[in-house]
Structures are given as C-alpha cells and as structure tokens.
TORLOLUM-30084 format. One line per 3 residues: number of its first residue (from 1); for each residue x, y, z of C-alpha. Coordinates in steps of 0.25 Angstrom, whole numbers. Layout:
! residues N
NUM	X Y Z; ... $
! end
This chain:
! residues 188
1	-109 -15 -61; -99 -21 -50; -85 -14 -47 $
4	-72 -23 -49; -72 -33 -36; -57 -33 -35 $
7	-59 -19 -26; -71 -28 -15; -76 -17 -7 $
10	-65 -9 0; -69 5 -1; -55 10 -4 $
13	-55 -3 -15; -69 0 -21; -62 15 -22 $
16	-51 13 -29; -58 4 -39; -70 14 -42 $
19	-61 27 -43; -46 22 -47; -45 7 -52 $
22	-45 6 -68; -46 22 -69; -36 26 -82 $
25	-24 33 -74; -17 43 -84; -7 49 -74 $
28	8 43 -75; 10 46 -59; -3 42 -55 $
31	0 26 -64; 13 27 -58; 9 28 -43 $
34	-4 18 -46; 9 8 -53; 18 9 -39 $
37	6 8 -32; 4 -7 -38; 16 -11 -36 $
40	16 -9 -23; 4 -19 -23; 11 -32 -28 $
43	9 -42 -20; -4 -34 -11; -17 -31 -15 $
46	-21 -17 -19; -29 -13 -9; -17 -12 0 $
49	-10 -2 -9; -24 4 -11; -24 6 3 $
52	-9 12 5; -10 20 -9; -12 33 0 $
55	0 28 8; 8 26 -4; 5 39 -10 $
58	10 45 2; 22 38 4; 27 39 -10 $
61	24 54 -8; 12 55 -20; 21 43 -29 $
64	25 53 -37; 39 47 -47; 47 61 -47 $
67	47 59 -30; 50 43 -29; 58 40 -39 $
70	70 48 -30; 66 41 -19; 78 32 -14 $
73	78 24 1; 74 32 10; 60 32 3 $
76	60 18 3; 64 17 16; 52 29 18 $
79	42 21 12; 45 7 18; 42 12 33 $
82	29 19 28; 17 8 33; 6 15 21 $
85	13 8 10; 18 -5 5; 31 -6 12 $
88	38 -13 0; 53 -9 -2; 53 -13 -17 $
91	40 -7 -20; 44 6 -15; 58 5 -23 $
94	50 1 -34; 41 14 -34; 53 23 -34 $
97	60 16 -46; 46 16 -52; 45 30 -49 $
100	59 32 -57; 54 24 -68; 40 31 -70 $
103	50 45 -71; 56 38 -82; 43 33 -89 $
106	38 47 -86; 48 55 -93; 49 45 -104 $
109	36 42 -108; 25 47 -97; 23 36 -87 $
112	7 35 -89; 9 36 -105; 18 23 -103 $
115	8 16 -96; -3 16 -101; 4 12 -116 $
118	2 -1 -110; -10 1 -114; -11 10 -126 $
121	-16 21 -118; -29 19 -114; -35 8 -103 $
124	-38 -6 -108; -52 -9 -106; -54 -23 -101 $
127	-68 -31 -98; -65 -39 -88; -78 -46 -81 $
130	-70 -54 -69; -60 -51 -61; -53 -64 -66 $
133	-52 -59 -79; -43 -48 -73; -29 -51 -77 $
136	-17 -47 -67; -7 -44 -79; -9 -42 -93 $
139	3 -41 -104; 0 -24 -103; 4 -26 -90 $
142	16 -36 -92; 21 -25 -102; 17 -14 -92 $
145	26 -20 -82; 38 -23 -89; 40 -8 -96 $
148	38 -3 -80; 48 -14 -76; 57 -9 -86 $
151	56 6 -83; 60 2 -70; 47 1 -62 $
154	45 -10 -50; 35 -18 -44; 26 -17 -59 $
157	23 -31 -63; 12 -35 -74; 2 -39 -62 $
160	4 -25 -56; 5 -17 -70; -9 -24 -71 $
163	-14 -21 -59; -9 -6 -61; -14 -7 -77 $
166	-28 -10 -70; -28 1 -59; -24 14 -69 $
169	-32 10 -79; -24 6 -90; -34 -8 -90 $
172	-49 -7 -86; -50 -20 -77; -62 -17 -71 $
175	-74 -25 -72; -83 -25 -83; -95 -24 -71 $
178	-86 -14 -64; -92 1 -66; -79 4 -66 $
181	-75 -2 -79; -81 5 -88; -79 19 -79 $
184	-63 15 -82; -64 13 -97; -72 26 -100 $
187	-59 32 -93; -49 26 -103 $
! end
C-alpha cells in the first residue's frame, strides 16, 4: 500500500495526511474553521496554511463565530500587521462576515447539518486510482459554494468547496493503494 503522493515527504505533510485529511468531521465549528482556513489558501498552496494554521488559530483567538463575527477594523488592522498568517485584507473581512453567516446557518438549521446535506449525510466514497482522476470541482461543490455565497460566505468557490469537501471527509479522495482509503471509509 502506498499513501497519497500529493503530501511528498514533509513530516508535518505526511502528518496531516495520515491523522487529519479525509477523516469525516461532524463538528459545525471545527468545518467552519477547516472552510476559512481554505480560503485563506486561494491562490497558495496548502502546506503554507498548514504551516501557519497554529498562527491562525492564535490570531483568530481559537476561530470561534460568537467572537469574530463583532469583530470591526481594529481587528483587521490587528491581523494585518501579525507576520503568522496570510496578511490578506479581504480574507480576513471575509472571515468575519463568514463568522456572521455561519451564526445564521447555526441558528437556522446547525451549520454541520447543512453541509454535509450536500451529501445526504454521509461521505461519498470514491475509487480513485491516479491522482489525475482527482477532480478540482464537482457539481456537489458548485452547489456547495453558491448556498454559502448566498448565506453571505466569502472567499468559498467550487474549487475551494472541493478541496474543503476532500479534507473533512464529506468525499474519500484518497487513493485506492492508500491505507488511508479504506481507514476513511470504515469512518463514514
């Protein structure tokens, strides 16, 4: 059996791969965090962000909603002179409107309940054999993104909802030679 080859061999990579990527995530604050967190990766790869999440958690005080969605400028201004994160003025206003949406979603319907109706509730088990048959964007994650985009969520495109559908577990992505396929779908 061989591990996914889109982690190489970067101990803090091969980590995350083996204890967190494609594990089935249940908790509405822990998917809201892991969402943010990928879209503060457009446009990087996300070994930087794997690198900063520490920083970020720090910096966004434990990303908890309740907290960041009264944020206003001098939050923003905080966070764009702290070097440990992405220094990105949008993404950080997106984060605290997304942090007012996700109340919203919470109250209304349960924010993990939401998401993972994308998928009727349970992970979707793919058998994927090449990294080329990986897609970056399904019509799942189309439909993902524009029900977060119109709750008022930023920074959430398909290509991201795909990426982010892969890391919590909503789809199984990993390899079919990966021991970590079927480890991920015994879990959902």
């Amino acid at each position: 059996m061989t591990r996914c080859s889109w982690c190489g061999t970067d101990p803090l990579y091969v980590h995350y791969h083996d204890t967190d990527w494609g594990r089935p995530e249940w908790d509405g604050r822990a998917l809201w965090e892991k969402l943010i967190l990928d879209g503060f990766q457009a446009g990087l790869s996300w070994i930087t962000i794997l690198r900063k999440r520490e920083n970020f958690r720090a910096a966004f005080r434990g990303f908890h909603p309740e907290e960041i969605a009264t944020w206003g400028e001098a939050e923003v201004l905080r966070l764009l002179a702290d070097p440990g994160i992405i220094r990105h003025r949008g993404k950080i206003e997106g984060t605290i409107a997304s942090a007012q949406a996700y109340l919203k979603i919470e109250a209304e319907q349960g924010f993990s309940p939401f998401l993972w109706s994308f998928v009727g509730g349970k992970p979707l088990q793919t058998r994927l054999q090449s990294p080329s048959q990986v897609p970056t964007q399904t019509e799942i994650s189309v439909a993902m993104s524009k029900a977060l985009k119109s709750k008022g969520f930023k920074f959430c495109g398909p290509t991201i909802t795909y990426a982010f559908m892969q890391a919590v577990g909503m789809v199984n992505d990993h390899m079919l030679s990966c021991p970590a396929h079927a480890e991920c779908a015994a879990m959902g």
